[in-house]
C-alpha positions in Angstrom: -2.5 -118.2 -151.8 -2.8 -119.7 -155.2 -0.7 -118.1 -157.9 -1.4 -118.0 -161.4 0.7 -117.3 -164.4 -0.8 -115.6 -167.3 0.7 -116.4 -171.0 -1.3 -113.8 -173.7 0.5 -111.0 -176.0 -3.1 -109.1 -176.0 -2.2 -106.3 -173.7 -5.7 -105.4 -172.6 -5.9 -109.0 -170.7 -4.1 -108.1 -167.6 -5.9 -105.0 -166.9 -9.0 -107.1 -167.2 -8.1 -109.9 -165.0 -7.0 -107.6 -162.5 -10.4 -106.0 -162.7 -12.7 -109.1 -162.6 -10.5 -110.8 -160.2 -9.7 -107.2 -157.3 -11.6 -108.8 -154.6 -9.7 -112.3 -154.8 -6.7 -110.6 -154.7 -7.7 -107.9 -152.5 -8.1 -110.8 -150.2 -5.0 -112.8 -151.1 -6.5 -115.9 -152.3 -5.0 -115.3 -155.7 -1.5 -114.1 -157.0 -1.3 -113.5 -160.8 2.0 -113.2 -163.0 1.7 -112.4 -166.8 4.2 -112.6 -169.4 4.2 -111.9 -173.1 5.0 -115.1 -175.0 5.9 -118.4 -174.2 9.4 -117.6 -173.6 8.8 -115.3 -171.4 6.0 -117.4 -169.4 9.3 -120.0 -169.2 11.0 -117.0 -167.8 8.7 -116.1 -165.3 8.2 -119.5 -164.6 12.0 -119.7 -163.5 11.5 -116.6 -161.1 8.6 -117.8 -159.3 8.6 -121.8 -158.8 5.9 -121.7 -156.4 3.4 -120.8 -159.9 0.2 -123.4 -159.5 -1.4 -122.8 -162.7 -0.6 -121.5 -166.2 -3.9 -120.1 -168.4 -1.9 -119.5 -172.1 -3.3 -118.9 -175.5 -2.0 -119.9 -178.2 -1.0 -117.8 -180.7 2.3 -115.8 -179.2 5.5 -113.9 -180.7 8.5 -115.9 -180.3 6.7 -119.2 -178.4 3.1 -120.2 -178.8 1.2 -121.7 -176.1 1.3 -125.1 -178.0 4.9 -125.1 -177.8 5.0 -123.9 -174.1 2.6 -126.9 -173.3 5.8 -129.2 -174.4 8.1 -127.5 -172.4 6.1 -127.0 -169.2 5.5 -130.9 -169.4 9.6 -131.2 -169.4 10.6 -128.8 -166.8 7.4 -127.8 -164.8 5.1 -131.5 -164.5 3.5 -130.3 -161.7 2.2 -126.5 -162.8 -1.5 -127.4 -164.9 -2.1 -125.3 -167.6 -5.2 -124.1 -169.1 -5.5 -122.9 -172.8 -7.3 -119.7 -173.1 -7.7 -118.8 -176.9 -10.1 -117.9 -179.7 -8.9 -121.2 -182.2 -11.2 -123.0 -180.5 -11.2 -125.9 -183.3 -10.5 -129.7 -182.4 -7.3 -129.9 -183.7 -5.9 -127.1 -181.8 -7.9 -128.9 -178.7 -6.3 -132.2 -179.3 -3.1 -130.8 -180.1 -3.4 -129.2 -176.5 -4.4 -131.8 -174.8 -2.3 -134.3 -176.0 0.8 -131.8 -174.9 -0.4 -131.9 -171.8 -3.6 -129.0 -171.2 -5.5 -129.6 -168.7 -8.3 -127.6 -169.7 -9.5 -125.4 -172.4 -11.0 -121.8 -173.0 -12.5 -120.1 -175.9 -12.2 -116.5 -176.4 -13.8 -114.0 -175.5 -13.6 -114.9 -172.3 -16.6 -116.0 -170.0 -15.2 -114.7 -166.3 -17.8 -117.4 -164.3 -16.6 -120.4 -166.5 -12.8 -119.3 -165.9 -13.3 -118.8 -162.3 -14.6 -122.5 -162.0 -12.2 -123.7 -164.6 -9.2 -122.0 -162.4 -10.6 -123.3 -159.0 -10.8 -127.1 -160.3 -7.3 -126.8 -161.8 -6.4 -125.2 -158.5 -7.9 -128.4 -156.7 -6.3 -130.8 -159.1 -3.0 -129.8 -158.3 -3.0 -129.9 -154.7 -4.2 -133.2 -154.7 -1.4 -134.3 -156.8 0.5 -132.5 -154.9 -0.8 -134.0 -151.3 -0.4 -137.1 -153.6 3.2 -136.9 -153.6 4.0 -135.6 -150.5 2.1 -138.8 -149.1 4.3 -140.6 -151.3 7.8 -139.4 -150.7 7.0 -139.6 -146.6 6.1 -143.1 -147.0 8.8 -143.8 -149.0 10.6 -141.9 -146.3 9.4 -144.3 -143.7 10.6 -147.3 -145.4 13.5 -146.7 -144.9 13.0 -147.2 -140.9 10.5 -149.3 -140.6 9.9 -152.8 -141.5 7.4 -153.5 -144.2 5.5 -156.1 -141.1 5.5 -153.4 -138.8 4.2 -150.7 -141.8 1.4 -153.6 -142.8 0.3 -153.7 -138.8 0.5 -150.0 -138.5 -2.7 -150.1 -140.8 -4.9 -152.6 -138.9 -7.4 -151.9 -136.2 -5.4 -153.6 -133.6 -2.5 -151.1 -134.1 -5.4 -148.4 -133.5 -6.0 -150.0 -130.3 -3.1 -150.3 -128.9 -2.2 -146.4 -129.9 -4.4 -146.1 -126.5 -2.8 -148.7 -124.3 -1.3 -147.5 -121.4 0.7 -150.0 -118.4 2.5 -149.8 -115.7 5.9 -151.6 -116.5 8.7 -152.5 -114.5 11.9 -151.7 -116.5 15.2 -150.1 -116.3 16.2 -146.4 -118.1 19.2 -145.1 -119.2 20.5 -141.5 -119.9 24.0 -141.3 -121.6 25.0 -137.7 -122.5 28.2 -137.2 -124.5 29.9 -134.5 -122.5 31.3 -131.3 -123.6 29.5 -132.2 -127.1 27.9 -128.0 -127.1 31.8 -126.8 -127.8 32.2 -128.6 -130.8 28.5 -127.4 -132.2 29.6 -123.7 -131.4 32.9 -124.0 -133.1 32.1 -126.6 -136.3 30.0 -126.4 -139.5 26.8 -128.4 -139.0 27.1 -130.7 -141.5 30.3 -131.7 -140.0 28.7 -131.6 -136.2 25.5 -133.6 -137.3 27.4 -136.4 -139.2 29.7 -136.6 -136.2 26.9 -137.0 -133.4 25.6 -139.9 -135.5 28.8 -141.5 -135.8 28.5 -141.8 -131.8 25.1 -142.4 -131.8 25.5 -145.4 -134.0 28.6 -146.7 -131.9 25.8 -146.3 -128.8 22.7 -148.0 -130.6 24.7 -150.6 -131.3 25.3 -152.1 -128.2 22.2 -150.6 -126.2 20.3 -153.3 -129.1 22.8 -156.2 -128.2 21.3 -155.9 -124.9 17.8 -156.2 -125.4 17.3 -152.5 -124.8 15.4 -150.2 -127.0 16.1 -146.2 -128.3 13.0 -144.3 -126.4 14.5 -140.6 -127.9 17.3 -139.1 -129.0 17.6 -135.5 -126.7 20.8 -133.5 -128.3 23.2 -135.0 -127.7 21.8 -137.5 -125.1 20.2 -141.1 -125.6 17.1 -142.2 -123.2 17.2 -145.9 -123.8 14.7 -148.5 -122.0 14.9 -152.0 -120.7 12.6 -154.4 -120.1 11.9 -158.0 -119.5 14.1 -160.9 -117.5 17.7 -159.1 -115.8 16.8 -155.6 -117.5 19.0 -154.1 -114.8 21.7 -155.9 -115.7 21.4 -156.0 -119.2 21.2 -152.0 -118.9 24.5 -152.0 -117.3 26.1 -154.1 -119.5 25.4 -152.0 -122.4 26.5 -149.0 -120.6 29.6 -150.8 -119.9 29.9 -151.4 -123.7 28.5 -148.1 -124.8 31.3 -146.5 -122.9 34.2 -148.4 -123.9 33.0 -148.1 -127.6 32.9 -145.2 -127.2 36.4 -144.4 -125.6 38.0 -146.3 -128.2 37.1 -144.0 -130.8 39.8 -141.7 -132.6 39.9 -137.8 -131.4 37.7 -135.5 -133.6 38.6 -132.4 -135.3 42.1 -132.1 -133.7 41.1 -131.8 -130.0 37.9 -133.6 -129.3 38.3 -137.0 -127.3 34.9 -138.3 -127.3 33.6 -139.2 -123.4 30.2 -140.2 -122.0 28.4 -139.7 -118.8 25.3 -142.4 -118.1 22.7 -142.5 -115.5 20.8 -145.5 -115.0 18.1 -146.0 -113.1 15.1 -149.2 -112.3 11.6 -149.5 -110.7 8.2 -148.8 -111.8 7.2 -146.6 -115.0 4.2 -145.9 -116.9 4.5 -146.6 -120.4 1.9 -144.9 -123.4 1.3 -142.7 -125.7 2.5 -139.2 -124.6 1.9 -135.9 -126.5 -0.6 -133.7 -128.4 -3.7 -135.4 -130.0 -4.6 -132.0 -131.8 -1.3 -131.7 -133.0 -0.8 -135.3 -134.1 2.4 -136.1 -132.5 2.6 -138.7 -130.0 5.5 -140.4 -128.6 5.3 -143.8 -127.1 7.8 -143.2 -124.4 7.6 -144.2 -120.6 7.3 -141.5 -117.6 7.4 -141.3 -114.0 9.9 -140.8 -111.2 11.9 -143.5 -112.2 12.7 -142.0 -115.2 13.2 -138.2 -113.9 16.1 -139.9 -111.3 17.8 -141.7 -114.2 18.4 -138.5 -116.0 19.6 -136.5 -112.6 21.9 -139.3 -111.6 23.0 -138.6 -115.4 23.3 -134.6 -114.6 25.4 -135.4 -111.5 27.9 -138.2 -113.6 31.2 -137.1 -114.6 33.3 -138.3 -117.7 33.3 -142.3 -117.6 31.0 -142.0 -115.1 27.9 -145.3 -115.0 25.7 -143.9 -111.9 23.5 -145.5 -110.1 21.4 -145.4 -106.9 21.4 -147.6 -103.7 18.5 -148.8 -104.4 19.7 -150.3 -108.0 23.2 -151.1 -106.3 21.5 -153.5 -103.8 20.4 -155.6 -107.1 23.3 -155.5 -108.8 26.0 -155.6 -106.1 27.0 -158.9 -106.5 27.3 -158.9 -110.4 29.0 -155.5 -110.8 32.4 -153.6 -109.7 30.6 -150.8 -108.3 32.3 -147.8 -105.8 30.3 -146.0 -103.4 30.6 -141.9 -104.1 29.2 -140.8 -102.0 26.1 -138.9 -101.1 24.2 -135.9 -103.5 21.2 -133.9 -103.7 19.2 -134.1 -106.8 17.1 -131.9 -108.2 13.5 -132.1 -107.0 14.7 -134.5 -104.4 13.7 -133.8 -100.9 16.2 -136.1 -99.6 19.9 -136.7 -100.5 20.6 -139.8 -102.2 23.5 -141.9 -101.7 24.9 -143.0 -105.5 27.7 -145.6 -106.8 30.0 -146.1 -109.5 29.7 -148.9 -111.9 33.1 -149.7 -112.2 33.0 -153.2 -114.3 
């Protein structure tokens, strides 16, 4: 709904917008405010924020639409205002324009020209208005993205590989902070969000010194993925890290003694763009069984706890510490699974 703010001291006005404009707002397409003066429109202007356009005269008690033009410029730059008014003289139009108008009006009013007048002012400001938003998301993305990466995100060849999906062989890792839920129930958010990132940053950290990557952030939880020469190894190594990192940190809040629990898990995935086409969100993420047993050997870790299956532990046996647990059922697992402990 577009809303309009209307500036005239002629008291008749309003009563004839809202007559040659019932059906539009019958239907909710338009929303019209009127004030008295200048002052007032400034007023009004303060109340409702969301105004698109301003249609003023000129000559008003207390503030004239000239003088309103300045202000609006100062501390409304995006609302477009339109001059409706019988001094329809080029000096009062170049005065008005020069302050800013972004159309003009002569009294008495012709309905069918202010009704097109409205509608390309109306179309004018959401453009700048798309304008910006474009703007302040790209700026936005700047600051996570590489300017090479934002350069290739424009060529075809990015298009195409938007569509690519393979069959990798890599290794995925869950780590959950545990008991993380109490301190969101109890804390502010502001303190609970700048807290969680604190961790996350301590995990990132040294899941990137090992060649890994950040697939999602879930919660409190990180999926992270390896690929390449000795991902399974690289994947516990940063696990390793990630938990004495993380175990070094100070206690939180009083009472909070930050502790992770990791699952970790290696074999075949598919990797590709995942998600809603219509709803423009797609994340490039990898899927599969492999993945759905890394995150229930995660459900079944306890604090400290690296887990991994006998199948993972028969590659890495002979590079890693590891302790047999002993043998679980996982959730959509037919069969029970026998798991081990990285211990170092």
């Amino acid at each position: 709904m577009a809303k309009i703010l209307v500036a005239d001291d002629e008291a008749d006005l309003e009563m004839l917008i809202k007559q040659k404009f019932r059906q539009k707002i019958r239907e909710q397409q338009y929303q019209f405010v009127f004030a008295s003066n200048g002052r007032d429109a400034l007023d009004k202007l303060a109340e409702n924020p969301d105004v698109d356009i301003v249609l003023s005269d000129i000559n008003m008690p207390e503030m004239d639409g000239l003088t309103l033009l300045s202000k609006l410029s100062e501390s409304n730059p995006l609302v477009k205002a339109v001059i409706v008014s019988a001094y329809g003289d080029m000096d009062n139009i170049r005065t008005a324009m020069n302050r800013g108008a972004f159309d003009f009006i002569t009294k008495p009013i012709n309905f069918e020209d202010l009704t097109v007048t409205m509608e390309k002012t109306l179309k004018h400001v959401e453009q700048v208005r798309e304008t910006l938003k474009a703007v302040k998301e790209n700026n936005i993305l700047k600051m996570y993205v590489d300017e090479t990466v934002l350069n290739f995100m424009g060529s075809r060849e990015f298009e195409n590989s938007l569509m690519a999906n393979e069959t990798v062989e890599a290794s995925v890792v869950f780590i959950d902070i545990c008991s993380f839920t109490s301190i969101s129930e109890k804390e502010a958010p502001d303190v609970v969000v700048k807290l969680l990132n604190n961790y996350f940053d301590v995990m990132v950290k040294e899941i990137i010194a090992q060649g890994g990557y950040i697939d999602k952030f879930i919660g409190d939880a990180i999926m992270a993925v390896f690929r390449g020469d000795f991902h399974l190894d690289r994947a516990i190594d940063a696990c390793l890290a990630v938990r004495a990192q993380i175990e070094k940190l100070p206690v939180a809040l009083t009472s909070f003694s930050p502790k992770v629990s990791i699952g970790v898990n290696s074999g075949e995935m598919i990797s590709g763009n995942i998600g809603s086409a219509n709803l423009k969100r797609l994340d490039y993420t990898v899927i599969g069984d492999t993945v759905n047993t890394a995150q229930r050997l995660q459900s079944v870790a306890k604090e400290s706890q690296i887990i991994i299956n006998e199948r993972a532990y028969e590659k890495v046996k002979e590079s890693f510490n590891c302790r047999k647990v002993g043998e679980v059922t996982l959730k959509h697992k037919a069969q029970p699974m026998n798991i081990y402990e990285v211990m170092d």
